[in-house]
N, C-alpha and C positions, 0 to 999 in steps of 0.2 A: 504493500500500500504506500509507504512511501517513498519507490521508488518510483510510483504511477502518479504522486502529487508531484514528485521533484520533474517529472516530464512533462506534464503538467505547467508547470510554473516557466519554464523553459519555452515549451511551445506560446503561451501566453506572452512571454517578453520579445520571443520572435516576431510575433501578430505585431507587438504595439513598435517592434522600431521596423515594419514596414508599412508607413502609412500613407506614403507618396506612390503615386502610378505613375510617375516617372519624374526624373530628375531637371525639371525648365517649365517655365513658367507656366504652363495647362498644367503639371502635375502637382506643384504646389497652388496653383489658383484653386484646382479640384478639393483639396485639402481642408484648403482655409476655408471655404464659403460652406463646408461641409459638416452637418452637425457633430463631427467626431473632432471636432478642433473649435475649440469654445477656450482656452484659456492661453493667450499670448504675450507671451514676455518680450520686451522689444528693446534694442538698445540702440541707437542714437550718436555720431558725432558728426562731425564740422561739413560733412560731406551732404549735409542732409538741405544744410543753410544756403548754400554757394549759389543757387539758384534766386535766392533772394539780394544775391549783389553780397554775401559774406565771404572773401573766400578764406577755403579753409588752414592754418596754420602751415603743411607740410606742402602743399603743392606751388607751382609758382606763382606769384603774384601774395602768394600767403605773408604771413605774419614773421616767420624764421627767413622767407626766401628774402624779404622787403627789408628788415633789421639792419639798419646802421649806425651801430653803436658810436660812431665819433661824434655822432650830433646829442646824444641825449647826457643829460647830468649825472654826468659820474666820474668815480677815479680813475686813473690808469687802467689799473689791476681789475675793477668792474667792468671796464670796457672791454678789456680783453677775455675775461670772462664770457661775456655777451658774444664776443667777436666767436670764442670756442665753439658753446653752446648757446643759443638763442631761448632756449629755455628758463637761460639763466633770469633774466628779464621777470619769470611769473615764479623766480624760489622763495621761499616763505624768508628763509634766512638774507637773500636780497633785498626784499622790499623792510623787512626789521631796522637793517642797516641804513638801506636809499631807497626812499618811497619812488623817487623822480622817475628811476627807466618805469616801472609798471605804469605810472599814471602818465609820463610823456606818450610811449606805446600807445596803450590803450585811448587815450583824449578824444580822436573821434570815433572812436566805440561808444565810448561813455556819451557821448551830446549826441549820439548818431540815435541810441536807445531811449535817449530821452524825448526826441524829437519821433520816435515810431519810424524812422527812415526803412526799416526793411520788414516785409511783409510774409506773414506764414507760407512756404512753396508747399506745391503738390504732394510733398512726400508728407507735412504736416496734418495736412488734408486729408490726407490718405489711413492715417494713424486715428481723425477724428471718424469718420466713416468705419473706421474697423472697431473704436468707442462703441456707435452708435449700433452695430448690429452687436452688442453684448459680448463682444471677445476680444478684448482687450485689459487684460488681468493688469499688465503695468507698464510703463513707459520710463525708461533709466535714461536720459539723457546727459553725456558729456557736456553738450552746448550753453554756453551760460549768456545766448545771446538772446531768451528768455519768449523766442518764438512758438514755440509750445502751449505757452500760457496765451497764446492771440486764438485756439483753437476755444472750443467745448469743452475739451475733455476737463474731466474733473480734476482739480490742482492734487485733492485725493492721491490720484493713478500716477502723476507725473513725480519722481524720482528725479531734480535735477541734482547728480551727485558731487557738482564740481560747482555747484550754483550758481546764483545769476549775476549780471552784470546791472539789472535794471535795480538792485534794493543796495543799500549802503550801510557801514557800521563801521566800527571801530575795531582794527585789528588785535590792541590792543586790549581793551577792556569789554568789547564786545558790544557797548553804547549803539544802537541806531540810532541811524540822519533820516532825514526827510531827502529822499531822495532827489527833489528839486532841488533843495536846498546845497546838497553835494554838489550838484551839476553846476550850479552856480560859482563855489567856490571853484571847481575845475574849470569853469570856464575863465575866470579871469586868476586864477595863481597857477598855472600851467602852461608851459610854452609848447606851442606848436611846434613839431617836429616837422611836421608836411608841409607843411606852406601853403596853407587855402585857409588860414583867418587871420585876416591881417589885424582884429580884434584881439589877439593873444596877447601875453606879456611876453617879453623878450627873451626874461630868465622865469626859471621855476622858481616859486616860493612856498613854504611848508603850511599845510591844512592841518591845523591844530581841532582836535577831536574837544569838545566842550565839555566833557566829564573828566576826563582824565588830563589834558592839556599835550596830551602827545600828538606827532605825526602820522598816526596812524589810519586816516579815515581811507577807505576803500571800498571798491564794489564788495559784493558777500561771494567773492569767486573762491574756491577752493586754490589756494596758493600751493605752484608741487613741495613737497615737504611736509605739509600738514595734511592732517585727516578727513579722510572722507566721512561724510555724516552718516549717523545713526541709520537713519532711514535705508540706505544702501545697505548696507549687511541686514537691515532684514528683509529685505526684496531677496539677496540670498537665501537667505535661512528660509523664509515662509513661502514667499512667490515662486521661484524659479522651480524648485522641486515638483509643482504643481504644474508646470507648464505644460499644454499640448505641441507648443510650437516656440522657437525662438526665432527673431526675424533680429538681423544685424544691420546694418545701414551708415553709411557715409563713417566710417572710422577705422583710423589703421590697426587696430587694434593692440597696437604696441603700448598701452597704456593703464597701466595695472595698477589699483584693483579691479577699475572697472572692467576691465576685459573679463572678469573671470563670469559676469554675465553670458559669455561665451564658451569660456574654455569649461563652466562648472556645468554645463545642461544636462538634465539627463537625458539619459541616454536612447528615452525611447520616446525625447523631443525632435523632430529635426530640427537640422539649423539651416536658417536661410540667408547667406551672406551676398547682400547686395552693395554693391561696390566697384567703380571700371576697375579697379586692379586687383588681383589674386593676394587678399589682405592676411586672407585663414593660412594660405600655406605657411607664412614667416611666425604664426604661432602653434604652429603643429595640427592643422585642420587641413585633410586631406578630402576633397568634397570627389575625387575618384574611388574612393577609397568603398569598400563593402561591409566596413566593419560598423558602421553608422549611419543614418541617412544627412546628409550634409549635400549642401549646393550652393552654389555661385549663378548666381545672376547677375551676368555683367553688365554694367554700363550706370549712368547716373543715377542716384536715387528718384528724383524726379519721372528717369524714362521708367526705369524697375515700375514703379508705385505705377505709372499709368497703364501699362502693360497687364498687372496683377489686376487691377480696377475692370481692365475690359477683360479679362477672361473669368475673373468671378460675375460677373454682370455685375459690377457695380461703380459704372462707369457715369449713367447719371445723379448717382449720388456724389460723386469726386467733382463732378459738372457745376453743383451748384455753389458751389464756392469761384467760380472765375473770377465774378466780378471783384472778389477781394484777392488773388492771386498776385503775384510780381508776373513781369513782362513774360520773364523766361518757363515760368510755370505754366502762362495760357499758351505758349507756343507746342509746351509738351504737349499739354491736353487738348489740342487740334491736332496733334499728330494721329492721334488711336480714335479720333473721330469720324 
């Protein structure tokens, strides 16, 4: 008897890690719109945005390709720093030291988010539609450029782990700003690095936090060095185990913890990694591979999410969101029309 439950249980785990009738987009469309995939865990980075005019950090035109450390406020030794790694720019132990590169860097982020300059893309849209037909269990997002929250979906479901750009506090003592009120001081004690406000000040000067009198005040972004919030390990712990499906999107996934939304699924989730470049290979995700169901769906998140939209038929629900899209999203969404 219990060798006939152990077979049992075997054949059962067999069932559940094959639940794709094939590996490209009719097989996971079939899936997803399919009452046997009701609970989807989804993870999110910079690849998701780009369509909304952000682009994302690693590619060109990004944030690390674009970095020139001789113009922004710092020592020697910090610029060359910067110069090494451009990362250097968002370390918790950088900004302690010199607030200037983070708030020079980021300046028209920060008045860009406060101004709504960039608009929810398709692939956002797409994540609300999947809300709205009841499967979508959680939403982890890298992106702290805080477009997620321009959707429906419930703040609930959204997991930003690296958090946002649009609320502000003090790194130090933890104090919130008004987040106007931030943008204000960064608008006039922050020097422009770019060259498009001839409104800037010349030199940087320091934003003294009102409780505690330090330099400290910042967007509430996860600085690399410091901790991911609470919330994120329990979307591990609770959510992900439960998933029917994990969908990856716009992120290289070289970025850990959060990757482990990836690397942790079980095993009788598939994983659908959408992204133009072969992201899952560089952390051990073989989407040839037989030993798991795993797939790459190449190309932008944008086209992915339209693609998926028309083979589940849920192309005119993605449709009614145009009029509030970016340029580059309605041009997706007339392609698969």
């Amino acid at each position: 008897m219990t060798t006939i439950r152990a077979l049992l249980v075997i054949g059962a785990a067999r069932v559940a890690a094959m639940r794709l009738a094939s590996r490209d987009v009719q097989g996971v469309a079939a899936y997803l719109a399919s009452d046997a995939c009701q609970k989807v865990v989804v993870l999110t980075g910079a690849g998701v945005s780009c369509a909304a005019g952000i682009p994302d950090f690693r590619s060109p035109g990004g944030m690390y390709d674009t970095l020139r450390p001789e113009l922004i406020t710092a020592s020697p030794q910090e610029r060359a720093a910067m110069a090494r790694d451009p990362t250097a720019v968002v370390l918790k132990d950088m900004f302690l030291q010199n607030q200037f590169p983070y708030h020079e860097v980021r300046r028209p982020f920060i008045l860009g988010t406060q101004r709504q300059q960039w608009k929810a893309t398709l692939f956002h849209r797409f994540l609300e539609v999947l809300d709205a037909k009841g499967k979508l269990l959680r939403l982890v997002t890298q992106n702290i450029d805080g477009l997620d929250f321009q959707t429906n979906i419930s703040p609930d479901r959204i997991c930003a782990c690296h958090g946002s750009v649009g609320r502000a506090a003090c790194e130090g003592c933890g104090a919130p700003v008004d987040f106007d009120d931030f943008c204000q001081k960064v608008r006039t004690s922050i020097k422009d690095i770019y060259g498009v406000d001839a409104d800037a000040p010349a030199e940087s000067s320091e934003m003294l936090c009102d409780s505690c009198q330090r330099p400290l005040l910042k967007p509430t972004t996860v600085l690399f060095g410091a901790s991911l919030p609470q919330s994120f390990f329990e979307v591990l712990e609770n959510d992900l185990p439960a998933a029917d499906l994990v969908i990856v999107a716009g992120t290289s996934l070289v970025v850990s913890p959060a990757n482990l939304i990836a690397l942790a699924a079980p095993d009788s989730a598939p994983r659908i990694i959408c992204d133009r470049n072969d992201v899952a290979s560089g952390v051990g995700i073989d989407c040839s591979s037989h030993a798991r169901e795993d797939v790459w769906l190449q190309g932008d998140a944008d086209d992915v999410a339209a693609d998926l939209a028309s083979a589940c038929g849920w192309l005119d629900d993605l449709a009614a969101f145009e009029d509030a899209l970016p340029e580059a999203s309605r041009a997706t969404l007339d392609r698969v029309r």
